[in-house]
C-alpha positions in Angstrom: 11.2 42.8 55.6 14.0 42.3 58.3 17.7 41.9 57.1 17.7 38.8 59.1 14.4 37.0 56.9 15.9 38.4 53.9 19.6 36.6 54.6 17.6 33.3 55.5 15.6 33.7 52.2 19.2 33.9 50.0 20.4 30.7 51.9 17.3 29.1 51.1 17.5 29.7 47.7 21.5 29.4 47.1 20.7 26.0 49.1 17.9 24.6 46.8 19.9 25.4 43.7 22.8 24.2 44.8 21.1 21.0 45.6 19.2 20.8 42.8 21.9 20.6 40.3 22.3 17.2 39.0 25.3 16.3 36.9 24.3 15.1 33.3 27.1 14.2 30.3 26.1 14.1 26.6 28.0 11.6 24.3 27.0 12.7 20.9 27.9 10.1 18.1 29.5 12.5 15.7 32.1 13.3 18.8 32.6 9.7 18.7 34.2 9.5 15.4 31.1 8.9 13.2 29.6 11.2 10.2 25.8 12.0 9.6 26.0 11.6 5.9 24.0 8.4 5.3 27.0 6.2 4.4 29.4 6.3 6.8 28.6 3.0 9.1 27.7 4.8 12.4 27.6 1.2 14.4 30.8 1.6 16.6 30.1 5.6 17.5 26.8 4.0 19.0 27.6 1.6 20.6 30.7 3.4 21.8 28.2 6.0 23.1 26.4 3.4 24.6 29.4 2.1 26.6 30.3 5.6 27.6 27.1 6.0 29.2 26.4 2.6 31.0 30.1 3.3 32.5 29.0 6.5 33.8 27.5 6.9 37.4 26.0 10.5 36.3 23.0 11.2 34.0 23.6 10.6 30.8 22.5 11.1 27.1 23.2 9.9 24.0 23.1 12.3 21.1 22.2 11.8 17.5 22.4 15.1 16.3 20.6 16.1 12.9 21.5 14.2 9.7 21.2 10.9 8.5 23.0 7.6 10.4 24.0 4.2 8.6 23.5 1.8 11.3 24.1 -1.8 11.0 22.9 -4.6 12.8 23.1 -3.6 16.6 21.9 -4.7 20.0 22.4 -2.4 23.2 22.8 -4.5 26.4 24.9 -5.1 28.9 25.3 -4.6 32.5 25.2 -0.8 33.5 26.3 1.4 36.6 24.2 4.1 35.4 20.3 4.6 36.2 19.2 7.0 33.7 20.1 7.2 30.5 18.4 9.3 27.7 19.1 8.9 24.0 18.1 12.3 22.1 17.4 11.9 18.4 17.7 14.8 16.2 18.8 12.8 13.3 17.6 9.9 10.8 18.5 6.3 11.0 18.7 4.3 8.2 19.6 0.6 7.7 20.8 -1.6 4.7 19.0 -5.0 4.4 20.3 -7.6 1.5 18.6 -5.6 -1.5 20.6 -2.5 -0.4 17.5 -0.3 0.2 17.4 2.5 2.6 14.9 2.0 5.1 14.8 5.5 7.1 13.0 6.2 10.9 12.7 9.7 11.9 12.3 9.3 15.7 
């Protein structure tokens, strides 16, 4: 192979990779001030999460990381400048309702 296909295949590929690499930020919940152990109300860490992310213009992912969440009550909405958002759960949600029974999703 000639030294000048070889240098045009390294631009090639330095130019695809560069390219390719799309920014992405992670807003995990426990970073946000919130604890996984099942009785610690988690509400504002998500919805704190979710604020971080519609404010963002880069890819973005929420982050429940393994453990068990207390999470009241909540409704994500709200106008957004971001176009993809992923929420990653690792962890277990729980909820209270008036008899004070756990009611768990593993998603």
């Amino acid at each position: 192979m000639s030294l000048h296909i070889l240098l045009v295949l390294i631009f090639l590929i330095l130019f695809v990779s560069s390219s390719s690499a799309i920014p992405m930020v992670t807003y995990s919940v426990i970073s946000l001030g919130t604890k996984s152990d099942g009785q610690t109300d988690t509400t504002k860490a998500f919805l704190a999460a979710w604020a971080k992310a519609c404010g963002s213009t880069a890819d973005s992912t929420i982050y429940v990381p393994p453990g068990r969440y207390l999470l009241h009550n909540v409704v994500f909405q709200g106008q957004s400048r971001n176009n993809d958002i992923t929420i990653r759960f690792d962890g277990t949600l729980g909820s209270i309702r008036l008899s004070d029974h756990w009611r768990c999703w593993k998603l």
